[in-house]
N, C-alpha and C positions, 0 to 999 in steps of 0.2 A: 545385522551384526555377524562379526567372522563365527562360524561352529566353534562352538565350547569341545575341548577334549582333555580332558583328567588324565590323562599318562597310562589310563587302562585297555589292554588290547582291546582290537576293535573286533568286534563277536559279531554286531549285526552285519546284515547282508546286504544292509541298504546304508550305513554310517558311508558318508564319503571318504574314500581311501586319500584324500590330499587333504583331511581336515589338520588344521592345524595344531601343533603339537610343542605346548611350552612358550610358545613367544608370548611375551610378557606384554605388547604394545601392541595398539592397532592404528589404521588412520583411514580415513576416508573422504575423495575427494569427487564432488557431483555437479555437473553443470545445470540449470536449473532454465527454461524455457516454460515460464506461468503467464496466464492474462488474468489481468485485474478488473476488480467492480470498474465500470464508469462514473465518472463524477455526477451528481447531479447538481443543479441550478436552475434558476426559473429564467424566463426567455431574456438573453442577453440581446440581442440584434433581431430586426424584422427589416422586410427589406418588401417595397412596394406600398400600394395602398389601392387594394387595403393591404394590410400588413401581412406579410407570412412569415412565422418565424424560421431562423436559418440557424440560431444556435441559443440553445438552452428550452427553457419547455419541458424538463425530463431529463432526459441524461444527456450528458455534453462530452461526446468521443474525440475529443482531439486528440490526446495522447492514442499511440500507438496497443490495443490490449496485448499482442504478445510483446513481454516484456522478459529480459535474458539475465540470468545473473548465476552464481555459484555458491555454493554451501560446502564446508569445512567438518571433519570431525577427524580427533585424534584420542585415542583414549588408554588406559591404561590398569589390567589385570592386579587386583592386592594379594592375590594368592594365587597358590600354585594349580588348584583346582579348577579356576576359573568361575568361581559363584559371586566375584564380588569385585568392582571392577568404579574409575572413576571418568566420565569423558565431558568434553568439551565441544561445542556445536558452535559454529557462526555462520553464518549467509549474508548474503545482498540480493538484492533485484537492482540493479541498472537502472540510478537517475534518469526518467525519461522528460521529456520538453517537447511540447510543440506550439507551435503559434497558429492561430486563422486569421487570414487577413485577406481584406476587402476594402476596395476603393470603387466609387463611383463617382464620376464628372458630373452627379446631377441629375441622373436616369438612370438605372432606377433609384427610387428616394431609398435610404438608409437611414435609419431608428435606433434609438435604443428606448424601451417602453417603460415607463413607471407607473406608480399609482399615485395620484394630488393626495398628500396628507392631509388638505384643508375639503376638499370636496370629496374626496373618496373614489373619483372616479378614472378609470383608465385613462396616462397622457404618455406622452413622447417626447424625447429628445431628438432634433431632427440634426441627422450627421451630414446627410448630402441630400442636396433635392437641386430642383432647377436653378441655376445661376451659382448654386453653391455646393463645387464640388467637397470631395469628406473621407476619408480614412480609416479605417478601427483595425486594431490590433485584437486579439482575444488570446490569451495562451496560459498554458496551465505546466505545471511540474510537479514531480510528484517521485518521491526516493524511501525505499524501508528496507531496512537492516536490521540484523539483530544478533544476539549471544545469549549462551543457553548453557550450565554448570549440572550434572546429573552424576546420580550415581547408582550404578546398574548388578540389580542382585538377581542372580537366578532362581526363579519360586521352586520350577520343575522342567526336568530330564526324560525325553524317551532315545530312543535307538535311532527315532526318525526327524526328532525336532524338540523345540525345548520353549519355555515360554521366561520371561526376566521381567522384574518390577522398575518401572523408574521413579525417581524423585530428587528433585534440584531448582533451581532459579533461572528465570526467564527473562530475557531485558528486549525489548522489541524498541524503535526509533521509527516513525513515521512521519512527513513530512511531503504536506501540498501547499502547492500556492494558483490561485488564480486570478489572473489581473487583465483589463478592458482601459485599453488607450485607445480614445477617439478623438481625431481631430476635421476640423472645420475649417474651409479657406473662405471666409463672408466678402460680400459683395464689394465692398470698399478695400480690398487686397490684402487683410490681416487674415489670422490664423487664432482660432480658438483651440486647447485642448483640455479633455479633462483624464483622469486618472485614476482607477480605481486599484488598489489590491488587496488581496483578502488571502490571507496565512493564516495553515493550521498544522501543528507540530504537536504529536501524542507520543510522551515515552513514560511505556510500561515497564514497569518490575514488578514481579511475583512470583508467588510459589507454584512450583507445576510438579504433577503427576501424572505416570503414564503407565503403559503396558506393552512388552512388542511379545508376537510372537514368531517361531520361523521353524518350516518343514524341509523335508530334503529326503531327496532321495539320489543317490550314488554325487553326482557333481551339479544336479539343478537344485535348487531352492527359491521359497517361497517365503516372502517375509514381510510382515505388515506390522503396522504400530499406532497406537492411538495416547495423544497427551490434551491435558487440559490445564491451562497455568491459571490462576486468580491474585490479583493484586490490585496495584493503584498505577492509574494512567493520571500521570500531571498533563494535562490540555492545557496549550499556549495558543492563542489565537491575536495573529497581530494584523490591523487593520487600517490603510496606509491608503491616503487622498490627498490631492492638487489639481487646480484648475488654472488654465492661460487664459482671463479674457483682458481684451482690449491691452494687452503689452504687462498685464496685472498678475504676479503669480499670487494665488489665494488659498489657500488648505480649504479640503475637502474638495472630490470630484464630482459626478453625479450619485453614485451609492454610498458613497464613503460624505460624509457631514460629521462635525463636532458630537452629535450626539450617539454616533458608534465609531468615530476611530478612536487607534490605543489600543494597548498593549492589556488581552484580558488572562491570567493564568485559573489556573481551581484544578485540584486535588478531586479525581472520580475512580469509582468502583470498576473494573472492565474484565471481562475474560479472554483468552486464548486459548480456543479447542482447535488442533491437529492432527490430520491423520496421514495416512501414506501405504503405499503395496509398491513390492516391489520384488520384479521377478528376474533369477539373476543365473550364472553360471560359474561354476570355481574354476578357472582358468588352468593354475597351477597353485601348488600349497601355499603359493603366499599372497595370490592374486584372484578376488573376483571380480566379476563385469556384471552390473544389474541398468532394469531401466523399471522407472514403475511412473508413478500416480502422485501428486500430494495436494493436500487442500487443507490453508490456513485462514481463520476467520481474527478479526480485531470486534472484539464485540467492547459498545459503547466508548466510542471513538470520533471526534470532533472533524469533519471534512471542508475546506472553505465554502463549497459552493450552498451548504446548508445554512451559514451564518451570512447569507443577502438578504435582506431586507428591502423590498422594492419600493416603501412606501416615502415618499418624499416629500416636506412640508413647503411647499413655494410660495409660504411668506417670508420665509427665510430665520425662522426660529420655530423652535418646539422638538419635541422629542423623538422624530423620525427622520433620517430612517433608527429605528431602535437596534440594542443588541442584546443579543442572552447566547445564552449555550442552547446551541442544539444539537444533540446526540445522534451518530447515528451506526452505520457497521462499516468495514472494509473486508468482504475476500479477496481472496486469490486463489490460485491451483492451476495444475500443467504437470507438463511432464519433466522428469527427471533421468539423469544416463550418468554415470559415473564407475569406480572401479575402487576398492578396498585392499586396501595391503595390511597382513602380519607381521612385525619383524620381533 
């Protein structure tokens, strides 16, 4: 945050001679280069036989982890002293998408692996093996945004830096999906396909609290800050299946069946602790330039690839593959470079 200055000469020896002086507004504009958690999922594809997985089994990197986006702040002084102050925050991280895709003529064979809901034990969906070539898509996306309302009082003042309490509402937007198209060209010259998608959408609101502090000496500074919001994350998880056999479209694909798709919502508890450093230079009185650190968590947080269910009943009823909520976290963190104006 720009240096607080009360309109009283500047005594110390170390007060920056271009701190700012009266201007009633600030704003701050930051480019943001963070990588994100990987998704996890159990093994979506194996390829040979015997089998070796090629994706899922643990985390499934297809999206890109450095991920780019920008954060906003503008804010605004209630008094002439500067102890008491109202600002606004927003950011993005850049929608990222990727797709893995893989085709084989037949050689090597290609899988997708379940578990028999009637016998319990390991089987497979076979996508391409000899005589039948096979296709699969896998691709995931994944976008979060957010806005943040505070309002900034100053606890305490020295000659060389100051510390300010924060407190305001926090709105965070999260949003993954990840979806598995595989299709099959069978020996009599048709085409099978089946379809899987699994969406998970978390939007938080809550109350947050925080603390920055920031040191300086002549025109460097040093500035760090720590908030933690607490509210209610609404989890939306929508779950979306079809299958092409023999010229047939049929609902449900292979993980996706009548007894987990559909649209599930529920009201949860979640938190949001952040922190950040950030080391900067006053330019000129009305201009700094910093670069620092940030690292933000989404704790108790819904992600698709937690909500597969691999178990599949091939008698073709009963109650798997199943659905429930399952819980889990989201970080991020990277660096940050941007530039602060007083006016």
């Amino acid at each position: 945050m720009l240096v607080h200055y009360d309109g009283k000469p500047d005594t110390a020896p170390h007060c920056p001679p271009c701190a700012p002086r009266g201007y009633p507004y600030y704003a701050r504009a930051e480019y943001l280069m963070w990588w994100g958690q990987p998704q996890s999922a159990p093994v979506l594809l194996t390829e040979g036989a015997p089998a070796v997985p090629l994706v899922g089994g643990g985390e499934v990197r297809l999206i890109a982890q450095t991920r780019h986006g920008g954060r906003f702040t503008v804010g605004a002084w209630l008094d002439n002293s500067q102890d008491l102050a109202v600002e606004f925050v927003g950011f993005f991280i850049g929608g990222d998408s990727s797709v893995y895709e893989r085709t084989s003529t037949g050689a090597p064979v290609l899988a997708r692996p379940y578990i028999d809901g009637v016998t319990g034990q390991p089987s497979q969906s076979i996508i391409a093996a000899p005589g039948s070539p096979g296709i699969i898509d896998i691709g995931m996306l994944s976008r979060l945004w957010g806005l943040e309302g505070n309002v900034r009082c100053e606890v305490c003042r020295w000659n060389w830096g100051h510390v300010d309490a924060l407190a305001g509402i926090r709105y965070l937007d999260f949003n993954e999906n990840l979806t598995v198209l595989a299709g099959t060209n069978t020996r009599r010259g048709g085409s099978n396909f089946t379809y899987d998608d699994f969406g998970a959408r978390n939007r938080f609101l809550g109350s947050q609290a925080g603390v920055e502090c920031e040191i300086y000496h002549r025109k460097w500074f040093l500035d760090s800050w720590a908030k933690i919001a607490v509210g209610d994350n609404f989890e939306q998880l929508e779950i979306e299946g079809s299958r092409l056999l023999g010229g047939r479209l049929l609902p449900g694909g292979l993980l996706t069946q009548p007894s987990n798709i559909g649209r599930h919502r529920r009201h949860q508890f979640a938190y949001v602790p952040e922190i950040a450093v950030n080391f900067g230079y006053q330019v000129q009185q009305h201009i700094r330039a910093s670069v620092g650190y940030n690292f933000l968590l989404l704790g108790n947080v819904v992600r698709p690839g937690d909500q597969i269910d691999t178990r599949i009943n091939t008698s073709g009823a009963g109650p798997v593959p199943a659905f429930s909520f399952n819980q889990g976290e989201f970080w991020i963190h990277g660096l940050t470079a941007g530039f602060e104006f007083c006016f």
